[in-house]
Every structure is written in structure tokens, then in C-alpha cells.
KEKEVEX-714448 format. One record per residue (C-alpha): residue number from 1; x, y, z. Coordinates in nm, 4 decimals, padded with zeros to 6 digits, always signed. Example, Ala and Ser with C-alpha at 12.3 -4.5 7.8 and 13.67 -1.06 7.14 Angstrom:
! KEKEVEX-714448
<pt i="1" u="+01.2300" v="-00.4500" w="+00.7800"/>
<pt i="2" u="+01.3670" v="-00.1060" w="+00.7140"/>
//
This chain:
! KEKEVEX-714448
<pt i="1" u="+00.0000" v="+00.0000" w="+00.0000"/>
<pt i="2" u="+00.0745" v="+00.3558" w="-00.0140"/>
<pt i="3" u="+00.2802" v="+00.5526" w="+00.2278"/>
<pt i="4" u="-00.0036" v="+00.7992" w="+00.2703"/>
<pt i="5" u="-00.2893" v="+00.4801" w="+00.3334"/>
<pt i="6" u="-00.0413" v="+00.3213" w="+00.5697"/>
<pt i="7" u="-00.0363" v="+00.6357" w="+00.7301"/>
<pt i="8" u="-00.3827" v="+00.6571" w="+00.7792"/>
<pt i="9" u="-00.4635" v="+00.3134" w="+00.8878"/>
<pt i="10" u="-00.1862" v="+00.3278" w="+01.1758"/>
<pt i="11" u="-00.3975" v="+00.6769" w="+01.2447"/>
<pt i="12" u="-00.6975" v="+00.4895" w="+01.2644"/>
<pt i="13" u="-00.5901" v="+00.2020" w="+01.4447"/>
<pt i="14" u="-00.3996" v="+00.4346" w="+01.6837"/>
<pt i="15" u="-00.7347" v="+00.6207" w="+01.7327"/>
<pt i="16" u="-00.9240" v="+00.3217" w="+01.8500"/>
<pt i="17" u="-00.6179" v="+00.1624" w="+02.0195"/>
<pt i="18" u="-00.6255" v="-00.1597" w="+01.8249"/>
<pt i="19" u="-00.3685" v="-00.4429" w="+01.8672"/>
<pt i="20" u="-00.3054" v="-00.7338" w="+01.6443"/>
<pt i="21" u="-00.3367" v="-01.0569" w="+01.8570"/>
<pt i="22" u="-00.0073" v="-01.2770" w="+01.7466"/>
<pt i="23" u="-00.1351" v="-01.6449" w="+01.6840"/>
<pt i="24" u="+00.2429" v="-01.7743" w="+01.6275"/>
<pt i="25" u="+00.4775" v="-01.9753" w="+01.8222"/>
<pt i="26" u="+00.3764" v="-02.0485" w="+02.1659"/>
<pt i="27" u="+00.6994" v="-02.0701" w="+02.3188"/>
<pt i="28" u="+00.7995" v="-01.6990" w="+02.1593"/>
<pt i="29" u="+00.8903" v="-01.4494" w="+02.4291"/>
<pt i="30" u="+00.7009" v="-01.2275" w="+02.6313"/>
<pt i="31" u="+00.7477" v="-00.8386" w="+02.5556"/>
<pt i="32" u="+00.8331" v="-00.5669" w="+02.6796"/>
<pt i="33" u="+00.7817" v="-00.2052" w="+02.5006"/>
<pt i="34" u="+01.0626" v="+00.0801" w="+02.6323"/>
<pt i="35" u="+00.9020" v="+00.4067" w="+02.5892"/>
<pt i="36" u="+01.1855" v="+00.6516" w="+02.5964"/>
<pt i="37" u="+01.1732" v="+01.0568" w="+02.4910"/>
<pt i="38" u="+01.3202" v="+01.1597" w="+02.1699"/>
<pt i="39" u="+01.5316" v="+01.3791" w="+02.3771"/>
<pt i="40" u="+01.7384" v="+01.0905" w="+02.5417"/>
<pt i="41" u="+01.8286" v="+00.9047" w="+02.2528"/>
<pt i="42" u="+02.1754" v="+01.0059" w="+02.2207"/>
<pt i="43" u="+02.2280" v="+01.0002" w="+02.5860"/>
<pt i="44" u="+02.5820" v="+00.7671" w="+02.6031"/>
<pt i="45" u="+02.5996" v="+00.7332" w="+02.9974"/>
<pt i="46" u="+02.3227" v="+00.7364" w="+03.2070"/>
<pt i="47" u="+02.0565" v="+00.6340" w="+03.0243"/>
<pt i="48" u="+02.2201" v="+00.4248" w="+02.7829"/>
<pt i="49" u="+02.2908" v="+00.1678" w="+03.1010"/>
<pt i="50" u="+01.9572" v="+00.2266" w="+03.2583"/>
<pt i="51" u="+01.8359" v="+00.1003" w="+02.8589"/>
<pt i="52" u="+02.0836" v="-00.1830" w="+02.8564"/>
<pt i="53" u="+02.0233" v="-00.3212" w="+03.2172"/>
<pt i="54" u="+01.6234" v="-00.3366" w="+03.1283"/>
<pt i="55" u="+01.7091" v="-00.5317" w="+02.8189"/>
<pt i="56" u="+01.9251" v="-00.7615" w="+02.9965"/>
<pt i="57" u="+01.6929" v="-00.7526" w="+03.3354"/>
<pt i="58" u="+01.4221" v="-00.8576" w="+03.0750"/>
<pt i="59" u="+01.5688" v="-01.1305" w="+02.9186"/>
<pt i="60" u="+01.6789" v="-01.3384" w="+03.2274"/>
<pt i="61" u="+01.3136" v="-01.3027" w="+03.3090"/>
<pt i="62" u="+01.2050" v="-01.4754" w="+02.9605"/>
<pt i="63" u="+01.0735" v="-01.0943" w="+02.8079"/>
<pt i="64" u="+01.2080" v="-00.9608" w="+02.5045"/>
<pt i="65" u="+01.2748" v="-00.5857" w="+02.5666"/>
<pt i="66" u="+01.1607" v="-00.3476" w="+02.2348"/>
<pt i="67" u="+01.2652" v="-00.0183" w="+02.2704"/>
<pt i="68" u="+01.1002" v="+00.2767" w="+02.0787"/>
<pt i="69" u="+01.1514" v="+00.6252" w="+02.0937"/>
<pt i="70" u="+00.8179" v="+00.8806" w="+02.1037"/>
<pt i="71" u="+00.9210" v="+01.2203" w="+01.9881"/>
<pt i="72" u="+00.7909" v="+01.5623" w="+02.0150"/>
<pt i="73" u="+00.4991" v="+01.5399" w="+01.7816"/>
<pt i="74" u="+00.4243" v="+01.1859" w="+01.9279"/>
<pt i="75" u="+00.3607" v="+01.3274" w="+02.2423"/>
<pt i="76" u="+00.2097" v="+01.6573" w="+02.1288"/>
<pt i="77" u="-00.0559" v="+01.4204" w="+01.9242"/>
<pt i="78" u="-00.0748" v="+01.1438" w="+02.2252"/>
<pt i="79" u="+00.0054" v="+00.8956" w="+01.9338"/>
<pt i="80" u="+00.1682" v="+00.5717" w="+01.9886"/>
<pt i="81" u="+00.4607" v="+00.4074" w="+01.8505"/>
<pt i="82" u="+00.3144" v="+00.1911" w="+01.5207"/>
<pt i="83" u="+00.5025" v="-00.1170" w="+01.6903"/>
<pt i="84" u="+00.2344" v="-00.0965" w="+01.9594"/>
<pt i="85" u="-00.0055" v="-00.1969" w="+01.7528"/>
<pt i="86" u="+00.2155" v="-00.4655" w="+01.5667"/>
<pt i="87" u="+00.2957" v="-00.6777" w="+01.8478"/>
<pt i="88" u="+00.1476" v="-00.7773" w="+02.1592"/>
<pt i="89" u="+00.3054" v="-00.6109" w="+02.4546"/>
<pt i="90" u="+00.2879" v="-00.7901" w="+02.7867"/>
<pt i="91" u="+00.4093" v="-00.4529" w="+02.9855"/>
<pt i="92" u="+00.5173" v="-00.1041" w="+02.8994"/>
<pt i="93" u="+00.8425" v="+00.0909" w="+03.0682"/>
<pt i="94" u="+00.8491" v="+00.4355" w="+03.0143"/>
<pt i="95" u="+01.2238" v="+00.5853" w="+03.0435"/>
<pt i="96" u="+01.2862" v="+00.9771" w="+03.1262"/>
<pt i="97" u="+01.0247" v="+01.2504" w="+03.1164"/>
<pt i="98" u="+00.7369" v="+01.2371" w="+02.9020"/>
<pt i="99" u="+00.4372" v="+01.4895" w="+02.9773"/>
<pt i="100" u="+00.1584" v="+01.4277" w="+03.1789"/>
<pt i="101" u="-00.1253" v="+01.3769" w="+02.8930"/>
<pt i="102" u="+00.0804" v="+01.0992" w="+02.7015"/>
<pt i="103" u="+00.1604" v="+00.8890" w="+03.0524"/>
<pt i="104" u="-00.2267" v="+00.9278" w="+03.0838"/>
<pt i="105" u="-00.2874" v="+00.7952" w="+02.7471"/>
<pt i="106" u="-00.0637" v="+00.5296" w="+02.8158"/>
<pt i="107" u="-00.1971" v="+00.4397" w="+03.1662"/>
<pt i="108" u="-00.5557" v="+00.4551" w="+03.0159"/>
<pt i="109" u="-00.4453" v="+00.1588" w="+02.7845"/>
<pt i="110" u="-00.4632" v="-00.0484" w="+03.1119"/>
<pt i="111" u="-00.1404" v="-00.2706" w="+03.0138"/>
<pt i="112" u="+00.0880" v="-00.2949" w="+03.3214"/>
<pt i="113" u="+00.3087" v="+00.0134" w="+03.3384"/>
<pt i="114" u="+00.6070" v="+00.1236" w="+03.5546"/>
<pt i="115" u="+00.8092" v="+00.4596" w="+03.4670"/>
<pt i="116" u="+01.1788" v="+00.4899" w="+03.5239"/>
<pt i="117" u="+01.3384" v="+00.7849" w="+03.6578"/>
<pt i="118" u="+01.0723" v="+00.9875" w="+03.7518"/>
<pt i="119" u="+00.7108" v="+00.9733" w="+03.8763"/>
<pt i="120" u="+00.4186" v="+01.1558" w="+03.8119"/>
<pt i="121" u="+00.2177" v="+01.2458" w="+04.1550"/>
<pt i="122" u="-00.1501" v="+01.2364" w="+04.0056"/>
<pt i="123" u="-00.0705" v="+00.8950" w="+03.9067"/>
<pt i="124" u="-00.0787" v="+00.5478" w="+04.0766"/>
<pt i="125" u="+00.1700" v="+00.4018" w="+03.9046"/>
<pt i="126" u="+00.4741" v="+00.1793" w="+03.9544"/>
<pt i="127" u="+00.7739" v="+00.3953" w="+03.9577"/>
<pt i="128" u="+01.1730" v="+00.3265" w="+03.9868"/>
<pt i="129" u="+01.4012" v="+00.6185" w="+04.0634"/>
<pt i="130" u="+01.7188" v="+00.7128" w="+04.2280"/>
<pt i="131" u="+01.7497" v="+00.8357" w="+04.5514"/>
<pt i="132" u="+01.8795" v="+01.1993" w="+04.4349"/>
<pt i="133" u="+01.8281" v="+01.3284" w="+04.8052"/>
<pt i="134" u="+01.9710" v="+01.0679" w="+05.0266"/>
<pt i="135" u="+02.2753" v="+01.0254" w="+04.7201"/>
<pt i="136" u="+02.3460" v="+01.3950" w="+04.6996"/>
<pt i="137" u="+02.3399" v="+01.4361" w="+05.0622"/>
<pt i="138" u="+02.6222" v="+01.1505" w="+05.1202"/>
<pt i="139" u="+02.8208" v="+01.3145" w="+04.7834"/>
<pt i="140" u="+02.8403" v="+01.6648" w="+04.9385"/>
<pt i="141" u="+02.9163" v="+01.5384" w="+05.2905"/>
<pt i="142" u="+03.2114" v="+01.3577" w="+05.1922"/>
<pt i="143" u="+03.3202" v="+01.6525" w="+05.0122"/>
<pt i="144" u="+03.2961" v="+01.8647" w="+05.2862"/>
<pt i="145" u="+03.4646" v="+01.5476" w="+05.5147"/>
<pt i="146" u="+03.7961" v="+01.5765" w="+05.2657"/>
<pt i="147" u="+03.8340" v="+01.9782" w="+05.3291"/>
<pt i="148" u="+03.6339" v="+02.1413" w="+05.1190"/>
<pt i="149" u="+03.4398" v="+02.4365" w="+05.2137"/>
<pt i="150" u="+03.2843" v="+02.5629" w="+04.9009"/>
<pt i="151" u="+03.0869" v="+02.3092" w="+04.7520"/>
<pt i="152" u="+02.8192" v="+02.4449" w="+04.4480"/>
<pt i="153" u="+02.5276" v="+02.3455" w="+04.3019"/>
<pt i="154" u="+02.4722" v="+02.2942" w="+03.8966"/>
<pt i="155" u="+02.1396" v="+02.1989" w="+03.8245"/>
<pt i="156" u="+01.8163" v="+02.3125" w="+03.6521"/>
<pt i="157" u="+01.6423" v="+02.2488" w="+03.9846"/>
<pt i="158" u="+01.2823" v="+02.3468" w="+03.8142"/>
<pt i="159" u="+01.3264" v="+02.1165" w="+03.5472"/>
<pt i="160" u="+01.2677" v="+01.7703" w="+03.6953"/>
<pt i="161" u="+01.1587" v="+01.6218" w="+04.0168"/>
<pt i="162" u="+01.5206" v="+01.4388" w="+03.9977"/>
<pt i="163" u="+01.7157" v="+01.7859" w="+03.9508"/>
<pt i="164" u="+01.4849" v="+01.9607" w="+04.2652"/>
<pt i="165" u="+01.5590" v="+01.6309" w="+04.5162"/>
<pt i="166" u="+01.9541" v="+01.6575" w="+04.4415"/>
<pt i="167" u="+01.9153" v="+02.0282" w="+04.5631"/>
<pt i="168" u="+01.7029" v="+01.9135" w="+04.8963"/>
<pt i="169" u="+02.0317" v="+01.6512" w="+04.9295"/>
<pt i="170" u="+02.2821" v="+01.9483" w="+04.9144"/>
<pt i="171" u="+02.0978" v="+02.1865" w="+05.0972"/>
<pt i="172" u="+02.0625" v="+01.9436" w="+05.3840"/>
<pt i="173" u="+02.4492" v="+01.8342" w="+05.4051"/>
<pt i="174" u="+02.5518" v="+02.1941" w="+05.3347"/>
<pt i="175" u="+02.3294" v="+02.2831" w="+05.6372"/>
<pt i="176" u="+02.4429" v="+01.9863" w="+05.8605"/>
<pt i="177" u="+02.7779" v="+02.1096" w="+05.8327"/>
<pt i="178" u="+02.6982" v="+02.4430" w="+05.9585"/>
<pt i="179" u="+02.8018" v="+02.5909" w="+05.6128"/>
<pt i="180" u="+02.6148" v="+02.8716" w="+05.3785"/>
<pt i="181" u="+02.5147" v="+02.8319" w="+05.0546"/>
<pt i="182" u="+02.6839" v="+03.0921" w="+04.8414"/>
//
């Protein structure tokens, strides 16, 4: 078919969240769809192990870990990936920040979910996340244990919920110490 019908019948199917049902091999793996932003996708260090230790996390556990990336327009249209509706997902992961109204679309879908580094408060949702305050805090204080004095703060602290608890972690070592921020 055409480029533009194929287009429109992953718009429609999209629209009415339809899913093949895969009638194949019995024995084939379970899967796993990786949500990540378009954003992240070049990302060499942190979230290119946080990636590879779902994949391998995945396949000791018998799932086969597909990873897709949603971009801008994606999210801006709440339109999922065309592998969603190609294969039968037993679980979704959703890596990095993605806003509010495209989590709900995804939670609405009613397929167990579980977002990785970060969390969404008007959610009940499974979440896994560093512990940016308690890690921080133990960072800065053994800074401050070898000699140092003058110990700043780089961060975007209203950008993420990650970013804000890293600041809480300072603050409260810097403060412990009896130091000031300057």
C-alpha cells in the first residue's frame, strides 16, 4: 500500500487503540515495550545503562525488551509508537520525562506500566528512581569530610523532580555542616 494509506490506517488504528493478537509460536517471548523521549536518545551514559540493564533484566526473566523512541509530535498528538499496535506487549516501561497527557494515554491503555526515573504524583503508578536526596546528601558530605568548604550546586532544579531532590540533598548536608550556601 501507499505511504499515505499506511499512514492513515496506523492513524486509525492508533485512534481506537487496536492491537493485532499474534497467533504464532507459543513458546515466543514475552514483551516488553521501552518508551523513551526523543530527547534521550543520544544520551551515552546514564541512560544508555539504565536502557541496557532493562534489556538484559528482561531477558533473564524470559521478556524480550523493544525499545522505541516517542518524539515531540508523538507526544504533542498522544500517538503511539506503530510497533504498539504490531505486536502484543505484555508490559510497557516508560524511560525519562514524558508529559503528563501521554503517561495518561498510556496508563488509560490499562497494560501494566512502571516509569523509570521519575514519577508523576496524580498517578498510581509503579515507579523506579534514584534516591537523588539521600545520594546527593552523602556526595556533598564527603566533600565537605575531605576539606572542602565551598561546595556548588549545577542543576536546573525546576526542570525535573530528579534535579529539585539533588538540591534538597545538598541543601541538607551543606546545612548539617553548619556551612552557607553561596
Amino acid at each position: 500500500v501507499s505511504e499515505e494509506l499506511r499512514a492513515r490506517v496506523f492513524e486509525a488504528a492508533n485512534r481506537l487503540n487496536y492491537r493485532t493478537e499474534a497467533k504464532f509460536n507459543k513458546k515466543r517471548r514475552s514483551n516488553l515495550l521501552v518508551l523513551l523521549p526523543e530527547y534521550i536518545r543520544n544520551d551515552r551514559i546514564f541512560y544508555y545503562e539504565v536502557y541496557w540493564s532493562i534489556e538484559k533484566r528482561a531477558k533473564e526473566n524470559g521478556y524480550t525488551a523493544v525499545m522505541c523512541s516517542v518524539t515531540q509530535e508523538m507526544e504533542g498528538q498522544l500517538t503511539l509508537p506503530e510497533l504498539y499496535h504490531e505486536i502484543v506487549f505484555q508490559g510497557i516501561l516508560l524511560v525519562g520525562v514524558l508529559s503528563l497527557s501521554y503517561v495518561r494515554k498510556i496508563y488509560e491503555l490499562e497494560i501494566p506500566l512502571v516509569t523509570v526515573d521519575h514519577y508523576y504524583d496524580s498517578l498510581q503508578l509503579d515507579s523506579v528512581v534514584t534516591a537523588n536526596v539521600e545520594e546527593a546528601y552523602k556526595i556533598v558530605t564527603h566533600l565537605i569530610n575531605i576539606g572542602h568548604q565551598q561546595i556548588g550546586f549545577i542543576g536546573a532544579i525546576e526542570m525535573t523532580k530528579s534535579f529539585k531532590e539533588r538540591w534538597t540533598g545538598y541543601q541538607n548536608a551543606i546545612s548539617d555542616a553548619g556551612l552557607k550556601i553561596d
